[in-house]
N, C-alpha and C positions, 0 to 999 in steps of 0.2 A: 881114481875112485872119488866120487861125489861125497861130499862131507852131509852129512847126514841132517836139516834146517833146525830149530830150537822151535819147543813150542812158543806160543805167546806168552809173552810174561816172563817166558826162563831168563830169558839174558839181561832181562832187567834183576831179577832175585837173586844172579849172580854176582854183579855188577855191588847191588847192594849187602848182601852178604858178606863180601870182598870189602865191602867201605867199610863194613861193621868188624871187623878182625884189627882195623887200622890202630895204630897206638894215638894218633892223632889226625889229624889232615893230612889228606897226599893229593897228589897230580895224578892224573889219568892214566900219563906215563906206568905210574906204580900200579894204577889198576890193571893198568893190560897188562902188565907183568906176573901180577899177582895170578890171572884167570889161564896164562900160558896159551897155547894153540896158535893159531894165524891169525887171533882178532886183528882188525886193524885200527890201529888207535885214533882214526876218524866214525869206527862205529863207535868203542866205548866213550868217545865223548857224545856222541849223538843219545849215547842211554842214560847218560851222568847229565842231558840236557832237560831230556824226557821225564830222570827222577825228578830233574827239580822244578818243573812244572806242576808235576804230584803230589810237592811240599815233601817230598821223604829225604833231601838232600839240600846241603846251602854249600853255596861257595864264595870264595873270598880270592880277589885277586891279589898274587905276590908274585911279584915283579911282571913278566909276559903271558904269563900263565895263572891261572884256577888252582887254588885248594878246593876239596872235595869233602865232605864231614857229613855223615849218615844223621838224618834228623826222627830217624821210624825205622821200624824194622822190618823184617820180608813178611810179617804176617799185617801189618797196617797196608802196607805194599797191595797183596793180596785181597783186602778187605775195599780196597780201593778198585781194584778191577773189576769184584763182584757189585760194588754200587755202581762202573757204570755200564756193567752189562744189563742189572736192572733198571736202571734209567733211560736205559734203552727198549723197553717191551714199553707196550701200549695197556697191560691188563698184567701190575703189578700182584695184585692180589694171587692173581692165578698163578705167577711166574713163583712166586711165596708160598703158597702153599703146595705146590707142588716139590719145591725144595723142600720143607719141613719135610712130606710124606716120603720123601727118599730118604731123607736122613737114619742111620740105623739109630737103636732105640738110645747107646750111648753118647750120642752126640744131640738127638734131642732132647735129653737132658741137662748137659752143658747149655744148652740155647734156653731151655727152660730158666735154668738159675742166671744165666746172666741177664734175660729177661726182668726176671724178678728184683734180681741187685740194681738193676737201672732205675727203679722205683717206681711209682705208680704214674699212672696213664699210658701203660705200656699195653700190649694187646696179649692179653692167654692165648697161648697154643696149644691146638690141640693133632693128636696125627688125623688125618683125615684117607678117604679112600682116592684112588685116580681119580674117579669121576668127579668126584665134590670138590667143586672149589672153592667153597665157603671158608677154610683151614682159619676162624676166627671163632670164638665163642664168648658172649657177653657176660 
């Protein structure tokens, strides 16, 4: 039976999840141990590579091998995928306000106040409808 793939992103959130539980620095070793299953401990360092590309991860060499120490956590993680899936559209505005207008009304509120806590020259949201892409107001 076919092992069923990870979305994008899971096996890294795992991965650092796993690092964030640590009492200190560990080896990869201790990550695939930690995660169980058949990983093989040429992926987890392939993802413990990837974190650290990311800046969510540093490592320190002792003796032949990597220590491993969580530097963010699975939600900077996450917030990280999302700038560059947006950095990746050509018509930012649209790909943004389209998000806002999906957002249910509690979570555009969370966005609202942390808008606001970031301080001025920040952009008011507002919900907008699907059609309008304008999702900005002066």
């Amino acid at each position: 039976m076919a092992r069923a793939r990870r979305g994008q992103g899971e096996l890294e959130g795992q991965v650092l999840g796993v690092l964030r539980e640590a009492d200190g620095p560990v080896t990869a070793a201790w990550v695939q141990e930690r995660l169980g299953g058949d990983l093989a401990y040429t992926t987890v360092v392939t993802i413990l590579t990837r974190l650290l590309a990311k800046d969510v991860v540093a490592r320190e060499r002792r003796g032949r091998s990597f220590l491993w120490t969580p530097t963010a956590d699975v939600a900077r993680l996450a917030a990280l995928r999302m700038r560059r899936l947006l950095d990746g559209e050509r018509d930012r505005e649209a790909v943004l306000a389209s998000f806002v207008t999906a957002l249910p009304p509690d979570d555009e509120q969370v966005l609202r106040a942390l808008l606001e806590a970031a301080g001025p020259g920040r952009v008011n949201i507002r919900r907008t409808s699907p059609t309008d892409h304008g999702g900005t107001e002066d």
